[in-house]
N, C-alpha and C positions, 0 to 999 in steps of 0.2 A: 624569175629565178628562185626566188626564196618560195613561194606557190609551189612548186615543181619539188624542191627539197621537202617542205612538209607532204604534198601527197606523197610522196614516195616514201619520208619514215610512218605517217598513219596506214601506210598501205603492207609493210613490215612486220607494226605492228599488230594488224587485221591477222596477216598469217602466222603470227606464234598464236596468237589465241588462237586461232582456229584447230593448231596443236595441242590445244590444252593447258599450254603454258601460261602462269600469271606475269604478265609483263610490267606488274606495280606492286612486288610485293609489299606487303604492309611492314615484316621484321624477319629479319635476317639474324641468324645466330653466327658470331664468330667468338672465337677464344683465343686467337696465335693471331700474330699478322707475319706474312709469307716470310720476311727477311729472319725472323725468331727460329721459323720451323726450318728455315736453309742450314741456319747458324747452328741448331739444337739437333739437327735429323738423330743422330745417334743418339743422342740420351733419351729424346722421344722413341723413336721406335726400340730401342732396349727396354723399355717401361711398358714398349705396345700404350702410347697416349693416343686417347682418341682428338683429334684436332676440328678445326671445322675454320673454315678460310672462306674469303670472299674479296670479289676483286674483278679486274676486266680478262676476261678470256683474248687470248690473242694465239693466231697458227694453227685453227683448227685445223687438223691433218689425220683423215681417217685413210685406214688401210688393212684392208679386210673384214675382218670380226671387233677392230681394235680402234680406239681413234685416242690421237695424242693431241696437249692443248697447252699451252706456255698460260699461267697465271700471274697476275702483277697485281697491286694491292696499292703501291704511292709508299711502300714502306722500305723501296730499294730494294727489294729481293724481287727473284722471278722463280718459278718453282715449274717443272712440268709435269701435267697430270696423266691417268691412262684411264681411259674409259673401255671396260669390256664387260664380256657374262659375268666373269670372275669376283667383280668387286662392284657390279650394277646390276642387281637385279630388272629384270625386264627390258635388259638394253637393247636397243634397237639402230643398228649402227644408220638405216635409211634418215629416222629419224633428227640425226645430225647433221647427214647432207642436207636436208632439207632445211635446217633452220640456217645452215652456211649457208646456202645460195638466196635465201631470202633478204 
């Protein structure tokens, strides 16, 4: 049983690299933790702050050209994001089902 669980996350993680994706990044930049930016959204985006967040992805849910993602962090806030052309360059909405279904 526990055999079967490790091939099946090394085999997960075979297919994000295969996408290009580093699946150990070495340093991750954050400056806000989610519950900050929930509590602050107005005063930040009144100032136009740039933020930078990290945390577990949860509800990937694409639908059309668009895909929406619930963010959590451990710091009590949950935040939802929007992934499109608009605010992602070279976004590729296929690209997301596929790291979902993997």
């Amino acid at each position: 049983m526990l055999e079967d669980l490790i091939k099946e996350r090394l085999k997960k993680k075979d297919a994000r690299e295969k996408l290009g994706l580093n699946v150990y990044p070495a340093r991750v930049k954050r400056s806000h933790l989610v519950a900050h930016v929930v509590k602050e959204f107005s005063a930040l985006s009144k100032k136009k702050t740039k933020v930078w967040l990290t945390g577990r992805l949860l509800g990937l849910r694409i639908q059309g050209g668009v895909a929406f993602a619930d963010l959590m962090d451990g710091s009590g806030g949950k935040i939802q994001i929007v992934l499109g052309r608009q605010n992602v360059p070279n976004y590729q909405p296929q690209m997301e089902i596929r790291i979902n279904a993997i």
